[in-house]
C-alpha positions, 0 to 999 in steps of 0.5 A: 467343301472348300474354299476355291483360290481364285485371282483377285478382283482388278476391275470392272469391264463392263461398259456400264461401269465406264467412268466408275473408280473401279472400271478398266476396259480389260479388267477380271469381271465382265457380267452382262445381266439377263436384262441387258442380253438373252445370251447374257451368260455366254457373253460374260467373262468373270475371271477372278474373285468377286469385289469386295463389298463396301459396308457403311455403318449409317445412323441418325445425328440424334443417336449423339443426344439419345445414346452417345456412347452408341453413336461414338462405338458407330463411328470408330467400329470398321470392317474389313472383307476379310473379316466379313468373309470369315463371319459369313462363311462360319454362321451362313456355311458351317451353321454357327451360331452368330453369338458365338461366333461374335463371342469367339472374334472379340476374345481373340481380336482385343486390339481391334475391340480395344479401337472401336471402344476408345473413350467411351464411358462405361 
């Protein structure tokens, strides 16, 4: 098994994107849904990589009362897809375990740590 080089996304064709930020009439992806059409798969054109998906990290205004170096380590922590990508591929393809992956990607990331952990008090 390997990855598949593919061309990146460059926007969604479908008209039921029209008017979204990421829309553009003759962009790379156009996916008609089974319920839009019986030929939904013959009417589709997907040509490049999949979108990246956007990951919020959401959590209740108390958490700053209840554990506020939890709520501050939950405002600066950010993932990329990049990141994302490699984590899924290593515990969802390679059966990794996901603590140890975890374990792996922060003694070999700690300037990334090192920005989600600033000024919080041990």
């Amino acid at each position: 098994m390997r990855r598949l080089e593919e061309p990146p996304f460059d926007g969604f064709a479908m008209v039921s994107k029209k008017g979204a930020p990421r829309y553009k009439s003759d962009g790379c992806w156009n996916m008609i849904l089974p319920r839009e059409s019986t030929d939904w798969l013959n009417q589709s054109r997907v040509t490049c990589a999949w979108p990246d998906a956007k990951v919020y990290v959401a959590f209740s205004v108390s958490l700053f009362k209840r554990a506020p170096n939890v709520a501050r380590f939950l405002q600066q922590v950010a993932f990329d897809a990049d990141m994302l990508n490699e984590w899924i591929w290593q515990i969802g393809k390679q059966g990794r375990k996901p603590a140890a992956v975890a374990s792996e990607w922060v003694k070999t990331h700690p300037d990334i740590v090192k920005t989600w952990l600033a000024d919080i008090e041990p």
